[in-house]
PDB file of N, CA, C and O in Angstrom:
ATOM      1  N   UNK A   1      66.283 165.768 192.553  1.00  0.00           N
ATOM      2  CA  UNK A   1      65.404 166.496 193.452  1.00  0.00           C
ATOM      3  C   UNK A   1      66.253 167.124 194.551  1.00  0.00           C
ATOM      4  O   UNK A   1      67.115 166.541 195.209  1.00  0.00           O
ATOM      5  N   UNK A   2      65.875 168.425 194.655  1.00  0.00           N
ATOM      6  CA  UNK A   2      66.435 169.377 195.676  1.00  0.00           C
ATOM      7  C   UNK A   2      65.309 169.794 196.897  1.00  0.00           C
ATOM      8  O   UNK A   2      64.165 170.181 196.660  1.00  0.00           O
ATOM      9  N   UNK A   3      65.837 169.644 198.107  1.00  0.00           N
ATOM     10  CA  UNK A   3      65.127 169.806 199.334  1.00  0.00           C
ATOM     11  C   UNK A   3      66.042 170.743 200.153  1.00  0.00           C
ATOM     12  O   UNK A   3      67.172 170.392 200.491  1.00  0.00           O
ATOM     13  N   UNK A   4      65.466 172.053 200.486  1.00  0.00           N
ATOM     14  CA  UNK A   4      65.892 173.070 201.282  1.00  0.00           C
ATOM     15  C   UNK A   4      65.086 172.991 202.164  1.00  0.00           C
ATOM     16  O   UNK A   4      63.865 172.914 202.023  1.00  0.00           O
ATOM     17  N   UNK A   5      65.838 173.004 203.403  1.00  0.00           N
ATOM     18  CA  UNK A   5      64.930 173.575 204.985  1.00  0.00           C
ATOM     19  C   UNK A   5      66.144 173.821 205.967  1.00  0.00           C
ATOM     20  O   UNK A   5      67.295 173.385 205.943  1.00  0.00           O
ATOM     21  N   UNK A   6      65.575 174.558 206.726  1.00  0.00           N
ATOM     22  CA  UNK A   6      66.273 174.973 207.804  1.00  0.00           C
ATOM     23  C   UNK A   6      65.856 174.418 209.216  1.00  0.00           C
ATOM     24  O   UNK A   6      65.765 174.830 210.373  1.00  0.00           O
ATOM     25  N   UNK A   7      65.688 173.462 208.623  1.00  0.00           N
ATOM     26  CA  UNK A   7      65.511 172.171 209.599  1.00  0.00           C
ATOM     27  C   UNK A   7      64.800 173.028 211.258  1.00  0.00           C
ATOM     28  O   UNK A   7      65.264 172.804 212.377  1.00  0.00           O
ATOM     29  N   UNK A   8      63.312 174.238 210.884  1.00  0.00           N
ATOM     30  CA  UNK A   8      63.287 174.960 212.011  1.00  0.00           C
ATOM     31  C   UNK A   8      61.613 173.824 211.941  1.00  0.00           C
ATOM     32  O   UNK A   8      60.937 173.432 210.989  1.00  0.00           O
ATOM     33  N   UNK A   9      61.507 173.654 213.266  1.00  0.00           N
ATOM     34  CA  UNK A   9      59.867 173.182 213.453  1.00  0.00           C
ATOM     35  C   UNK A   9      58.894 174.468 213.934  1.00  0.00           C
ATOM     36  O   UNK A   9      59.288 175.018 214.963  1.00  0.00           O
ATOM     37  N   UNK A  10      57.964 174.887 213.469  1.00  0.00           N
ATOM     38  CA  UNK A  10      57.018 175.721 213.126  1.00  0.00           C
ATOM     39  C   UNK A  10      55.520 175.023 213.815  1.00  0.00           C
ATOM     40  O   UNK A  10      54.888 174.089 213.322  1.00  0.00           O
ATOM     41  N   UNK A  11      55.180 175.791 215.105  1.00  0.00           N
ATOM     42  CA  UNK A  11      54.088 175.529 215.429  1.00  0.00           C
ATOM     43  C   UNK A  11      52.651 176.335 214.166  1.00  0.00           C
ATOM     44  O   UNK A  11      52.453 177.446 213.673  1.00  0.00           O
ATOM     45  N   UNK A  12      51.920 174.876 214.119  1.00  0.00           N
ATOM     46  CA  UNK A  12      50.735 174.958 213.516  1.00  0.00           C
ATOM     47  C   UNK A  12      49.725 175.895 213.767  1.00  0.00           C
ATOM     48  O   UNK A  12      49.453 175.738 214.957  1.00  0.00           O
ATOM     49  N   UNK A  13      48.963 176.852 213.271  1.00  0.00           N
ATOM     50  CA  UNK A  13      48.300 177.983 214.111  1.00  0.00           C
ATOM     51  C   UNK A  13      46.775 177.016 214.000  1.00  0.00           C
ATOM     52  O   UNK A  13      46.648 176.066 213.227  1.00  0.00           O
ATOM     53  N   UNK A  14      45.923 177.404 214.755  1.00  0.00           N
ATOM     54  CA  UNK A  14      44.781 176.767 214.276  1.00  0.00           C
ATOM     55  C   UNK A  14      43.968 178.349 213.771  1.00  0.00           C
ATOM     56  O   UNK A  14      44.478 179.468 213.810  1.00  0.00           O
ATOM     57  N   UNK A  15      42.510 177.960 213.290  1.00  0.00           N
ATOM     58  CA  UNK A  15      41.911 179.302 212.516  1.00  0.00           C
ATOM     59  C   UNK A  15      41.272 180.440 213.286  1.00  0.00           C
ATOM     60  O   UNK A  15      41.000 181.559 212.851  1.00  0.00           O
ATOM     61  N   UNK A  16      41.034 179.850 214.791  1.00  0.00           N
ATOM     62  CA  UNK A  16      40.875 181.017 215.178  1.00  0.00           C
ATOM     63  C   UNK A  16      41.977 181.871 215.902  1.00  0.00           C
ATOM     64  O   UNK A  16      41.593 182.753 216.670  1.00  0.00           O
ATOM     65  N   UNK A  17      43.676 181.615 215.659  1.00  0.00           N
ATOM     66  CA  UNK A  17      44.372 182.691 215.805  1.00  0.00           C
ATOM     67  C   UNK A  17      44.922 183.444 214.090  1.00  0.00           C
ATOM     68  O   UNK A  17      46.084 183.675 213.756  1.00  0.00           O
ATOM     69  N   UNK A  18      43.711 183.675 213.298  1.00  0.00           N
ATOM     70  CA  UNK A  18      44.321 184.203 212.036  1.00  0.00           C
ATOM     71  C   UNK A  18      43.400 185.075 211.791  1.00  0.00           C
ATOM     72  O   UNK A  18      42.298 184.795 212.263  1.00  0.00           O
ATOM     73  N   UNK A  19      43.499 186.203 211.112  1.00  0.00           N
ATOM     74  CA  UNK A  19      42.564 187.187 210.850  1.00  0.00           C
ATOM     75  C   UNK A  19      41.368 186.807 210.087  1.00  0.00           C
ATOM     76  O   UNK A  19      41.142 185.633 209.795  1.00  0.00           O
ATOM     77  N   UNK A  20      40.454 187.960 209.698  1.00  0.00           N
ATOM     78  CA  UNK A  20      39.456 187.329 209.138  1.00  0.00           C
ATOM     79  C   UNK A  20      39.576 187.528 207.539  1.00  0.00           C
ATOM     80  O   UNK A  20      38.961 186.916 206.666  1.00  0.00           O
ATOM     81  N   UNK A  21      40.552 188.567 207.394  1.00  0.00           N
ATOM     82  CA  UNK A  21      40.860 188.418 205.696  1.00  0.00           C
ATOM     83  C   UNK A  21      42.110 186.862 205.299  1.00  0.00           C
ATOM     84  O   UNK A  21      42.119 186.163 204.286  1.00  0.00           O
ATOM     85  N   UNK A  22      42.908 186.783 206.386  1.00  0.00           N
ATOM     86  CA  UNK A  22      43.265 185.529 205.836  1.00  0.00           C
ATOM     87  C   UNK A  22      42.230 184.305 205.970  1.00  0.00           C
ATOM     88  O   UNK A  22      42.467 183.235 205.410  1.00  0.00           O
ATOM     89  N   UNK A  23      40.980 184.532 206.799  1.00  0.00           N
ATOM     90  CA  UNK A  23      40.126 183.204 206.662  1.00  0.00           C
ATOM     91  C   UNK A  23      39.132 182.960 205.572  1.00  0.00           C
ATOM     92  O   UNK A  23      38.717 181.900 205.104  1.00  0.00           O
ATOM     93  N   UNK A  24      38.824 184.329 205.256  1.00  0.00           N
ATOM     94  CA  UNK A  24      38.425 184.360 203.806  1.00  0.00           C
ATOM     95  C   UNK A  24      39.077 183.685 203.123  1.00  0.00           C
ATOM     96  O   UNK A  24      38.651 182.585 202.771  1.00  0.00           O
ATOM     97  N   UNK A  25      40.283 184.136 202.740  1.00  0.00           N
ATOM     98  CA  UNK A  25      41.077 183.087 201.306  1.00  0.00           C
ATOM     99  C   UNK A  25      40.716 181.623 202.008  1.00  0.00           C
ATOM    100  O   UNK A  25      41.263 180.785 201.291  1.00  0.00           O
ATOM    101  N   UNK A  26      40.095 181.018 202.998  1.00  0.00           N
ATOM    102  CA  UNK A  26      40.384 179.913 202.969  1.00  0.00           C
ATOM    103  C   UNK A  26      38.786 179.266 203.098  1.00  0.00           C
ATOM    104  O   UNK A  26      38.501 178.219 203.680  1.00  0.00           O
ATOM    105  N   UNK A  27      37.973 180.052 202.495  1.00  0.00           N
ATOM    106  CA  UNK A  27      36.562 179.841 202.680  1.00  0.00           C
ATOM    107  C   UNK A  27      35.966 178.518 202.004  1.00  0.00           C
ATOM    108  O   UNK A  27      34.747 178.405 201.877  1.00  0.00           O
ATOM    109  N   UNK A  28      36.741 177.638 201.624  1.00  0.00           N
ATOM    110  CA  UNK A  28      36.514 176.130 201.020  1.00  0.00           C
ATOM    111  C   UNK A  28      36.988 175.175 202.495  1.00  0.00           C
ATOM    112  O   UNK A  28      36.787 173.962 202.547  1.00  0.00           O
ATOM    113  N   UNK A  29      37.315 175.571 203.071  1.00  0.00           N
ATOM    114  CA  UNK A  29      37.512 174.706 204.174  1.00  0.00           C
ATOM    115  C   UNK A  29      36.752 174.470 205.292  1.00  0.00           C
ATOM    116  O   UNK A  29      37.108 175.184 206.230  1.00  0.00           O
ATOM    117  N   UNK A  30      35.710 173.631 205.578  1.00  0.00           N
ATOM    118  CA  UNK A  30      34.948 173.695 206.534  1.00  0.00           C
ATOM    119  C   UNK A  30      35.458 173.828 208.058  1.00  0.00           C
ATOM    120  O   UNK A  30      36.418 173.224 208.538  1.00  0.00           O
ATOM    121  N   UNK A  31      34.767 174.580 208.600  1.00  0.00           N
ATOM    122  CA  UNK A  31      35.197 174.423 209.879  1.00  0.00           C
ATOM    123  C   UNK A  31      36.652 175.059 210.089  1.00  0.00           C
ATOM    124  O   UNK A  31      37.465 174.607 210.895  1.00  0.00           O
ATOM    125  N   UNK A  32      36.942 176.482 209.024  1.00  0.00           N
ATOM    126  CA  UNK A  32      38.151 176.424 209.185  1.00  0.00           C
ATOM    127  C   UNK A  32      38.374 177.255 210.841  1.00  0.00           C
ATOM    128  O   UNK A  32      39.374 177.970 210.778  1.00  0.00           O
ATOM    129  N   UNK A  33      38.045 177.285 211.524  1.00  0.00           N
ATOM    130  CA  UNK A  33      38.074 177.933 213.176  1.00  0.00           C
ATOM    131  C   UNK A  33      39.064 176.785 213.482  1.00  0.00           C
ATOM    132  O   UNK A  33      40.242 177.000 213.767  1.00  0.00           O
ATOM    133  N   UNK A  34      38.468 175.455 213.400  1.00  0.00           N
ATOM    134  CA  UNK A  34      39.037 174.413 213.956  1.00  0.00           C
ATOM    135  C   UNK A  34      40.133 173.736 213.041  1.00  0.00           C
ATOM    136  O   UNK A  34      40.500 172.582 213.261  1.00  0.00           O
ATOM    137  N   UNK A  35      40.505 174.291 212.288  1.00  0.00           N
ATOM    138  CA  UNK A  35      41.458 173.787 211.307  1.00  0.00           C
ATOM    139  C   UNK A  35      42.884 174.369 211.341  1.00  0.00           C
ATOM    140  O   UNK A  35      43.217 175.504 211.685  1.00  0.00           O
ATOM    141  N   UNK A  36      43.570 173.467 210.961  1.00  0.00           N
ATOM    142  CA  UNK A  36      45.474 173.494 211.027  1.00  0.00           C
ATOM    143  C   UNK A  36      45.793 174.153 209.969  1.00  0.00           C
ATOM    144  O   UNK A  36      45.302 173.992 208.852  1.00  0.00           O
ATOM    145  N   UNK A  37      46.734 175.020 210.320  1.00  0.00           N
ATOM    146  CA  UNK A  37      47.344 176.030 209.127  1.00  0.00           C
ATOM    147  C   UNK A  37      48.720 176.263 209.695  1.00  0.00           C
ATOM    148  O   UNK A  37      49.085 176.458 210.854  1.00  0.00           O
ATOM    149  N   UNK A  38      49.315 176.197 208.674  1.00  0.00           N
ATOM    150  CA  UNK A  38      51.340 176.524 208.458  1.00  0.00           C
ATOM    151  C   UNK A  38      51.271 177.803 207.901  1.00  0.00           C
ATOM    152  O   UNK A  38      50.405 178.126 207.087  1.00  0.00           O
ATOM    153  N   UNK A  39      52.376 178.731 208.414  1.00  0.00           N
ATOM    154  CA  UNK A  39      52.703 179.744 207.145  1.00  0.00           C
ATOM    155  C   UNK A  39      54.375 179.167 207.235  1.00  0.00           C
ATOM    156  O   UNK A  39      55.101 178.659 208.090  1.00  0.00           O
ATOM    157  N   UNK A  40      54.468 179.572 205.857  1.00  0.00           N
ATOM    158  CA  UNK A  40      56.336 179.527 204.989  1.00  0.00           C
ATOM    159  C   UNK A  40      55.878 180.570 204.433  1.00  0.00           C
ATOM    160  O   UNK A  40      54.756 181.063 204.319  1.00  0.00           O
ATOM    161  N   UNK A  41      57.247 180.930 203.991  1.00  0.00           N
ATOM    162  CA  UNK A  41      57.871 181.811 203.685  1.00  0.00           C
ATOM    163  C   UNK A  41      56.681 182.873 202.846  1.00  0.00           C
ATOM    164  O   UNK A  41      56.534 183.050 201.637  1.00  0.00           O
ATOM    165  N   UNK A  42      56.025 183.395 203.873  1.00  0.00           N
ATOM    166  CA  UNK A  42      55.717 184.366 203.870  1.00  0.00           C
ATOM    167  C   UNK A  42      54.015 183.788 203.080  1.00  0.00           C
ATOM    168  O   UNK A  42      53.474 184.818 202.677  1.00  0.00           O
ATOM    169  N   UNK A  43      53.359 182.897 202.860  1.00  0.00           N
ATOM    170  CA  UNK A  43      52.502 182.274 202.417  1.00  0.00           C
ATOM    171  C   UNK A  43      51.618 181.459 203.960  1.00  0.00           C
ATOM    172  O   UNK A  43      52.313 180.960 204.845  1.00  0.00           O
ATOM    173  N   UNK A  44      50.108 181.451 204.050  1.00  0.00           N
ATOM    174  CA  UNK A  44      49.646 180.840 204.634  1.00  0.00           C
ATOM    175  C   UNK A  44      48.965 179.407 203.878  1.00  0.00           C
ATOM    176  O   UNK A  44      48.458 179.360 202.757  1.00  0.00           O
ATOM    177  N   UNK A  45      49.107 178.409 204.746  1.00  0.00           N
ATOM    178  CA  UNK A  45      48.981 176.862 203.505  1.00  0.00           C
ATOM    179  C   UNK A  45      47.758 176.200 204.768  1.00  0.00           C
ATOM    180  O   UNK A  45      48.103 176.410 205.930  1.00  0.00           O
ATOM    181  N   UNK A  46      47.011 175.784 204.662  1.00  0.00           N
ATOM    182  CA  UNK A  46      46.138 175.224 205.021  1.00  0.00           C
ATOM    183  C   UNK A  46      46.667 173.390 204.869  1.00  0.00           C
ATOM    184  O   UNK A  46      47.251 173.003 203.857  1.00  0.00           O
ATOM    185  N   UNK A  47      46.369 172.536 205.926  1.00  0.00           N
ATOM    186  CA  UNK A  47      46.774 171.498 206.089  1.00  0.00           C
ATOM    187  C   UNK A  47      46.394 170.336 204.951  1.00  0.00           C
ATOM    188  O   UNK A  47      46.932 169.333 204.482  1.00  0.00           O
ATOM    189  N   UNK A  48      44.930 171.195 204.761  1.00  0.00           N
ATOM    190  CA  UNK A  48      44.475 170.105 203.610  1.00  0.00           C
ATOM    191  C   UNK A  48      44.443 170.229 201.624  1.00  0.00           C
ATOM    192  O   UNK A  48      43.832 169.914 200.603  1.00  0.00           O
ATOM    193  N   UNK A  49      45.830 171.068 202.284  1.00  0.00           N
ATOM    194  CA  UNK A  49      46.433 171.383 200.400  1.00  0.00           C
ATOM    195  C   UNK A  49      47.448 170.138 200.363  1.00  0.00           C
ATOM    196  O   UNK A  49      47.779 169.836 199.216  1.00  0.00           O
ATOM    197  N   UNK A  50      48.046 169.304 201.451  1.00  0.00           N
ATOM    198  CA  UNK A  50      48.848 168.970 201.622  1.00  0.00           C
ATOM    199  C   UNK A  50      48.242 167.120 201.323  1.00  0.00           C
ATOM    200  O   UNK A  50      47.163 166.809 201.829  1.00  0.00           O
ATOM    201  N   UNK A  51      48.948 166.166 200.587  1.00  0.00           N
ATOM    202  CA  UNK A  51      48.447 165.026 199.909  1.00  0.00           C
ATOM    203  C   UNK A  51      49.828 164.181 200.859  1.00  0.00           C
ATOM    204  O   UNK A  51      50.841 164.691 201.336  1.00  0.00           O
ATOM    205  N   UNK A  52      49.390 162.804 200.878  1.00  0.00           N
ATOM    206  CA  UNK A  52      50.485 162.002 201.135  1.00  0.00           C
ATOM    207  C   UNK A  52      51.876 162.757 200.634  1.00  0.00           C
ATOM    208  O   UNK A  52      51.728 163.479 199.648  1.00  0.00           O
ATOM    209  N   UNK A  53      52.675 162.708 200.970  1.00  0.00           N
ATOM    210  CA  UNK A  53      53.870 162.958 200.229  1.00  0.00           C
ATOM    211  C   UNK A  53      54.240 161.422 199.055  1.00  0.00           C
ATOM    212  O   UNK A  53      53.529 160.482 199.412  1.00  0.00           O
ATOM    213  N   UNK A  54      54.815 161.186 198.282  1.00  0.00           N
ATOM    214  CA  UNK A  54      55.265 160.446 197.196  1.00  0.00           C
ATOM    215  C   UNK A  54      56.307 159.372 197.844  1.00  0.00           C
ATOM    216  O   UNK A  54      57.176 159.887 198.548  1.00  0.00           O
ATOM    217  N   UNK A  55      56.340 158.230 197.735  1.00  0.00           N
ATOM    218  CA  UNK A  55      57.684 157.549 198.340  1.00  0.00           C
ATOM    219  C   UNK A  55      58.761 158.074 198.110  1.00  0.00           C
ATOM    220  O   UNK A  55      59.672 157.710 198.854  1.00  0.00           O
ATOM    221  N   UNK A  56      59.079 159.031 197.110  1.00  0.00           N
ATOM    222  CA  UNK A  56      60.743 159.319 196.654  1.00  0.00           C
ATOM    223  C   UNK A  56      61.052 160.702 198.067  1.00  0.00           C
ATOM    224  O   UNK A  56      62.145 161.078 198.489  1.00  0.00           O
ATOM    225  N   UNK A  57      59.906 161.090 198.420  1.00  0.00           N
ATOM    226  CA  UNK A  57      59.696 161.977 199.536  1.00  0.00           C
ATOM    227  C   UNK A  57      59.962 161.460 201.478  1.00  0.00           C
ATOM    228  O   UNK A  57      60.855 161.632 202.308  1.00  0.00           O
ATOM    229  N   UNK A  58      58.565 160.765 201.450  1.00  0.00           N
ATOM    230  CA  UNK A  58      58.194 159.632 202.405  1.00  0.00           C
ATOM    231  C   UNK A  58      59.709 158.743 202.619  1.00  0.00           C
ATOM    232  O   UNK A  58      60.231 158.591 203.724  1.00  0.00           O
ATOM    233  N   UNK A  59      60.160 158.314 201.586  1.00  0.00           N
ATOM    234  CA  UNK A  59      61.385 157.196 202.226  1.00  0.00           C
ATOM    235  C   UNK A  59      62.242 158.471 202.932  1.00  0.00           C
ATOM    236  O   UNK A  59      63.013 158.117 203.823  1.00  0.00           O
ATOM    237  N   UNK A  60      62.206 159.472 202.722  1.00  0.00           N
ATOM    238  CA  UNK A  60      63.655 160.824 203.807  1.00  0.00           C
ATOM    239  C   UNK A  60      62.478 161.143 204.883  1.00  0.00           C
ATOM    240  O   UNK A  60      62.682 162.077 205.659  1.00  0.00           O
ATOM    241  N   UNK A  61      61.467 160.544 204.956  1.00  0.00           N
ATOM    242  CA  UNK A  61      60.847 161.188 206.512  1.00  0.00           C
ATOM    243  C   UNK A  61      59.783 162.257 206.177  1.00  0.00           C
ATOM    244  O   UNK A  61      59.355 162.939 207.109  1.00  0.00           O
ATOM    245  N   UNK A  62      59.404 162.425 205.150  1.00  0.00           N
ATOM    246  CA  UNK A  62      58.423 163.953 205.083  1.00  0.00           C
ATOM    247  C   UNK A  62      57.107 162.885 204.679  1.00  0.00           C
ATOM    248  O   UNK A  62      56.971 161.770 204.175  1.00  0.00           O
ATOM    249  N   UNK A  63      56.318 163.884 205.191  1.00  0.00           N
ATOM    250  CA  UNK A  63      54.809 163.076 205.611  1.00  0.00           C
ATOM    251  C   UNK A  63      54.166 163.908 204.483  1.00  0.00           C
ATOM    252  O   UNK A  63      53.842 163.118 203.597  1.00  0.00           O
ATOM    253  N   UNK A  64      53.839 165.203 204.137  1.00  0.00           N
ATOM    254  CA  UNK A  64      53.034 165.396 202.927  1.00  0.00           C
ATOM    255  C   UNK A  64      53.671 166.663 202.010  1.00  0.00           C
ATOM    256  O   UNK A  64      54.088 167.711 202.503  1.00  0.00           O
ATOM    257  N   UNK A  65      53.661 166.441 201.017  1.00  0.00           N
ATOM    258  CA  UNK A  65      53.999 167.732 199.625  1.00  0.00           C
ATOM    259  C   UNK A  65      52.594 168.273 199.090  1.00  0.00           C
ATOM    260  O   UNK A  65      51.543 167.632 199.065  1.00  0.00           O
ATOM    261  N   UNK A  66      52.791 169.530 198.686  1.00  0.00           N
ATOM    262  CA  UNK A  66      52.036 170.163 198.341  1.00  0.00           C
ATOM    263  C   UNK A  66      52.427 171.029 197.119  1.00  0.00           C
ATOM    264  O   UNK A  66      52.866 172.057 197.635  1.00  0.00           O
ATOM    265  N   UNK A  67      52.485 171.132 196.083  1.00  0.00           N
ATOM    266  CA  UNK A  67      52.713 171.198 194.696  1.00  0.00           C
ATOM    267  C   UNK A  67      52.301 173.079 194.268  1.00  0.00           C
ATOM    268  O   UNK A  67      51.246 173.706 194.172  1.00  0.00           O
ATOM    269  N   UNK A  68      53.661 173.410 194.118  1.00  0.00           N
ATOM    270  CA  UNK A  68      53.497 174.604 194.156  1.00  0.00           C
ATOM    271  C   UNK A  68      53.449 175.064 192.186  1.00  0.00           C
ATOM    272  O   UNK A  68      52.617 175.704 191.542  1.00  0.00           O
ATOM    273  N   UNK A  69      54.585 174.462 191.820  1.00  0.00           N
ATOM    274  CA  UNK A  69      54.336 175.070 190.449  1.00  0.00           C
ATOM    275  C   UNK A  69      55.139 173.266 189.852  1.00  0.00           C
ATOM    276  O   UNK A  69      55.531 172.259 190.442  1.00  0.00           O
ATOM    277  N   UNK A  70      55.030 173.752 188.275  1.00  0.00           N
ATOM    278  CA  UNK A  70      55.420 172.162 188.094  1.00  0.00           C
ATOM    279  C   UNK A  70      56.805 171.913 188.404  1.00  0.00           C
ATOM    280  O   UNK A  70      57.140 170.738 188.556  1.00  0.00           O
ATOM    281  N   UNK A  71      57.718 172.880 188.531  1.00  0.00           N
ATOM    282  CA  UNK A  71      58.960 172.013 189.026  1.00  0.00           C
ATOM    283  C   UNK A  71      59.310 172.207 190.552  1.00  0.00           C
ATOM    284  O   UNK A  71      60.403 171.796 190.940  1.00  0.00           O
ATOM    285  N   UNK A  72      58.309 172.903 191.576  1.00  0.00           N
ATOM    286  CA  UNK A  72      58.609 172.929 193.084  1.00  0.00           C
ATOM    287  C   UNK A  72      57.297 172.726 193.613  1.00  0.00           C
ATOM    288  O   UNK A  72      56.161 172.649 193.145  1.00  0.00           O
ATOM    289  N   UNK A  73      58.006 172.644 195.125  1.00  0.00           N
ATOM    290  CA  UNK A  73      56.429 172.086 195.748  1.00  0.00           C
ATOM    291  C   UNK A  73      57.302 172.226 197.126  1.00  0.00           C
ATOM    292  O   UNK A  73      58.520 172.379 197.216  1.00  0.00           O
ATOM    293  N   UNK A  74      56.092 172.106 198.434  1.00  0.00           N
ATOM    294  CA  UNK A  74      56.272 172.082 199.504  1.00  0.00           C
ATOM    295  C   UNK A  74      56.314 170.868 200.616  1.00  0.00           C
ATOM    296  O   UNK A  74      55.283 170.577 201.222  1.00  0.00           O
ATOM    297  N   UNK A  75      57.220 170.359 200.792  1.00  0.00           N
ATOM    298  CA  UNK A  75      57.036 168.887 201.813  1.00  0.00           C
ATOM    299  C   UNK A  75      57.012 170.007 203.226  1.00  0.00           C
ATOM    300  O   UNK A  75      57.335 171.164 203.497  1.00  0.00           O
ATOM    301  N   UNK A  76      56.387 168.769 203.896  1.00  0.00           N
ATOM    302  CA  UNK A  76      55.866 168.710 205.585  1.00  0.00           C
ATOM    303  C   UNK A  76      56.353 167.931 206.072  1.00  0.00           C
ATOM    304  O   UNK A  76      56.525 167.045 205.235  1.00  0.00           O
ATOM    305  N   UNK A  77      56.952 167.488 207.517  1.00  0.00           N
ATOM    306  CA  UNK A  77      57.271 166.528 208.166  1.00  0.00           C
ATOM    307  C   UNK A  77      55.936 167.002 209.437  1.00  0.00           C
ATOM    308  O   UNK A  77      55.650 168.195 209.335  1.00  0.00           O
ATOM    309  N   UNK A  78      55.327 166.429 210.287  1.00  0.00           N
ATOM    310  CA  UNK A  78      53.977 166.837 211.305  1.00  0.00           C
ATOM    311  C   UNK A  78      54.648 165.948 212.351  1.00  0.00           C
ATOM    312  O   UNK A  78      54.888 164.747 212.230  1.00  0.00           O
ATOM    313  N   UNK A  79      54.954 166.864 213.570  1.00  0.00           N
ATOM    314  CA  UNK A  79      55.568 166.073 215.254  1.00  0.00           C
ATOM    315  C   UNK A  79      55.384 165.173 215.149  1.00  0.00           C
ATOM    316  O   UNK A  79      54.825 164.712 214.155  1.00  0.00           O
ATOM    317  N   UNK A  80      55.821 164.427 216.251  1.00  0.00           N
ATOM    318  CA  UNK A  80      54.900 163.608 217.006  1.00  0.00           C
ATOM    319  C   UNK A  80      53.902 163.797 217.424  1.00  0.00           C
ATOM    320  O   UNK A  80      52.910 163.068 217.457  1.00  0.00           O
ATOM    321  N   UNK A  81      54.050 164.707 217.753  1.00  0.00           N
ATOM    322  CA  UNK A  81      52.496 165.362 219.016  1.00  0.00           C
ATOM    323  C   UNK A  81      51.484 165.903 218.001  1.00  0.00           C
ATOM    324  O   UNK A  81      50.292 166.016 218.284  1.00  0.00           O
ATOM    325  N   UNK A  82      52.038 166.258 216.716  1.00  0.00           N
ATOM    326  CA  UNK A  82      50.706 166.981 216.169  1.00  0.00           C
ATOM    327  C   UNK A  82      50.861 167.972 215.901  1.00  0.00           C
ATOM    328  O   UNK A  82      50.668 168.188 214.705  1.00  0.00           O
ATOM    329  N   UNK A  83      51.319 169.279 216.823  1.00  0.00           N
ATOM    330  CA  UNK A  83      51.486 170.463 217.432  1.00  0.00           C
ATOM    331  C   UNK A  83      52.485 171.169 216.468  1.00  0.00           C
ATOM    332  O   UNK A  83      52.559 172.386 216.641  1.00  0.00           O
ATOM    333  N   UNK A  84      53.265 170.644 215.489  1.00  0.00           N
ATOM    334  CA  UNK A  84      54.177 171.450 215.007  1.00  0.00           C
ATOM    335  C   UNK A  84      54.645 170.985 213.555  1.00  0.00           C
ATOM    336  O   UNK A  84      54.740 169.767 213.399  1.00  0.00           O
ATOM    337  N   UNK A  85      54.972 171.873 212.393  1.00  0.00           N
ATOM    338  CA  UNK A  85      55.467 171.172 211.283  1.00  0.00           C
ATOM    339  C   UNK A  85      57.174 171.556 211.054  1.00  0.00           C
ATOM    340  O   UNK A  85      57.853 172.320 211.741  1.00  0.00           O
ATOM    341  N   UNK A  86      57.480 170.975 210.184  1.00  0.00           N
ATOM    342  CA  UNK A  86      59.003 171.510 209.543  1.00  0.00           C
ATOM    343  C   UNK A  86      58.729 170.978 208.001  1.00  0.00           C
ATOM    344  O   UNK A  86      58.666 169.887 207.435  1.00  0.00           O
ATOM    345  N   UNK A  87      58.572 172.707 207.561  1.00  0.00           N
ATOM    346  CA  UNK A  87      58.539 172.482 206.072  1.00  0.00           C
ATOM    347  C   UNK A  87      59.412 172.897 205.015  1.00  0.00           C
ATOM    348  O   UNK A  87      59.907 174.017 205.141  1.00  0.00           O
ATOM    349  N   UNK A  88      59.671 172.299 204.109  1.00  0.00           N
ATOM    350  CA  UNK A  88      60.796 172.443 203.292  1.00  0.00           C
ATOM    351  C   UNK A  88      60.172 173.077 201.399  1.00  0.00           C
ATOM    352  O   UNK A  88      59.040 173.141 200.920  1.00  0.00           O
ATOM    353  N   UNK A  89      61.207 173.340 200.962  1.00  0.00           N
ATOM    354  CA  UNK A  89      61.262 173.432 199.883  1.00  0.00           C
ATOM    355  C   UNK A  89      61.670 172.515 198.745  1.00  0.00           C
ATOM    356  O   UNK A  89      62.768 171.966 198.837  1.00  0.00           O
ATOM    357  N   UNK A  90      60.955 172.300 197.743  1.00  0.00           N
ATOM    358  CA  UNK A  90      61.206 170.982 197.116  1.00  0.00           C
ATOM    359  C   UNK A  90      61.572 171.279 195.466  1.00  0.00           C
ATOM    360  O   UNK A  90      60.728 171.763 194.712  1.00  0.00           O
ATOM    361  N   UNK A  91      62.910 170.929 195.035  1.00  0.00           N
ATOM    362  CA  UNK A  91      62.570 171.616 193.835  1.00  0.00           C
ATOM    363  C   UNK A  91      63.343 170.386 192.913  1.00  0.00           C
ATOM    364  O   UNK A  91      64.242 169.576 193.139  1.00  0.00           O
ATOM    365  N   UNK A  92      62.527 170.700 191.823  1.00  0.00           N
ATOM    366  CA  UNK A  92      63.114 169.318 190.266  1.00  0.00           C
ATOM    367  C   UNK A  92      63.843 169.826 189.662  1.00  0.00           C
ATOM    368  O   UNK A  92      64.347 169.258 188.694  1.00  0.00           O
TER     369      UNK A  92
END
């Protein structure tokens, strides 16, 4: 397993600083006004695509992956405070 990041922390936007065509794509999410959203690389990810991360993940410090195709996926590490992520690239 390969993990790329640029080790940058990325404040979380909440939904009401995002347009209304990106809140569309996210129209399964209740309440998305009040809801946490990341963008990477050039993609907006909503907080609750994001599952425990896996222990082989979790034991290096990343709090949740999010499964992009079958051999990559996206880990999260989330502050302390809440307020910010650092997300990486995850690849098999």
């Amino acid at each position: 397993m390969e993990i790329v990041t640029n080790n940058q922390w990325r404040n979380l936007l909440n939904g009401c600083e995002l347009t209304e065509s990106e809140l569309a794509e996210f129209d399964w999410v209740e309440y998305s006004l009040f809801h946490d959203f990341i963008r990477y690389k050039g993609r907006l990810y909503s907080l609750d695509e994001f599952m425990l991360a896996p222990d082989s993940l979790s034991d290096l410090g990343w709090h949740g992956y999010c499964a992009v195709s079958a051999f990559s996926g996206i880990a999260i590490k989330i502050s302390s405070d809440g307020d910010q992520a650092m997300p990486a690239l995850v690849l098999s």
